[in-house]
N, C-alpha and C positions, 0 to 999 in steps of 0.2 A: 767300199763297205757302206752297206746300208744300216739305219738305225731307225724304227718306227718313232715318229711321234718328238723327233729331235728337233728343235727351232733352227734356223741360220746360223742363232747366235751362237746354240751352243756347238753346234758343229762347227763354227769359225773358231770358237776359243780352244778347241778339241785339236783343230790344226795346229795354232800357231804352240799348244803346247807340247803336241806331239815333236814341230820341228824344235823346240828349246830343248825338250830332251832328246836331240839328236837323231830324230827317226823322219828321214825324208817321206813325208806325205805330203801331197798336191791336193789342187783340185785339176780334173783333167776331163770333164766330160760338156762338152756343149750341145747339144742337142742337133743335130745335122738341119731340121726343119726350118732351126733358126737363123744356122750359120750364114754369112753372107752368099754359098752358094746354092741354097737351102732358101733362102727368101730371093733369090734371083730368076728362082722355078718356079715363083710363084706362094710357097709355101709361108703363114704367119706365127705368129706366136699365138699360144691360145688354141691352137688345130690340134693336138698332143699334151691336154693335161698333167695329167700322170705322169709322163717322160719328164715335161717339164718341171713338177713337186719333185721327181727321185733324183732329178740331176745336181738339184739344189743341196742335196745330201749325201753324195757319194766322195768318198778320199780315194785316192790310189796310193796304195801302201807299198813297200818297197817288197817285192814279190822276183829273185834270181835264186838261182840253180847254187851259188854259193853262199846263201844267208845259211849260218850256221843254226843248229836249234838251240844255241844260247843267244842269239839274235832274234831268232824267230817270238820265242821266250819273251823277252824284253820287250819288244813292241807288242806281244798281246796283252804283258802287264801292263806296260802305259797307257794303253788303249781302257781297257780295264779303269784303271787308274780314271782317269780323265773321264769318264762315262759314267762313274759311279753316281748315283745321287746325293 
């Protein structure tokens, strides 16, 4: 999930309260250009702006075929929650 215009911080405090309320969200995107195999081809940081800003702000939310839609529910409240102003 993306969020325009969200700092680090508050997308880090976003996680850690998303997992207190029991809703496993990561962080899980590293940019491939950067990755060790990704700077072994040659490739630096800084070459992919953009990628690099949006990686900075993306969660992975728990997204299976058995999240019920009072689970579903739940985690867009929190998310909600924790995003409000």
């Amino acid at each position: 999930m993306r969020w325009r215009g969200a700092p680090a911080t508050g997308w880090h405090r976003c996680l850690i309260r998303l997992r207190e309320d029991g809703v496993l969200a990561v962080f899980h995107y590293i940019p491939l250009h950067t990755s060790p195999m990704g700077e072994s081809l040659g490739h630096r940081p800084g070459e992919l702006p953009v990628t690099e800003d949006v990686s900075g702000r993306l969660l992975r939310l728990p997204f299976y075929f058995e999240l019920s839609d009072t689970e579903q529910s739940f985690v867009v409240d929190r998310i909600r929650r924790h995003l409000a102003p």
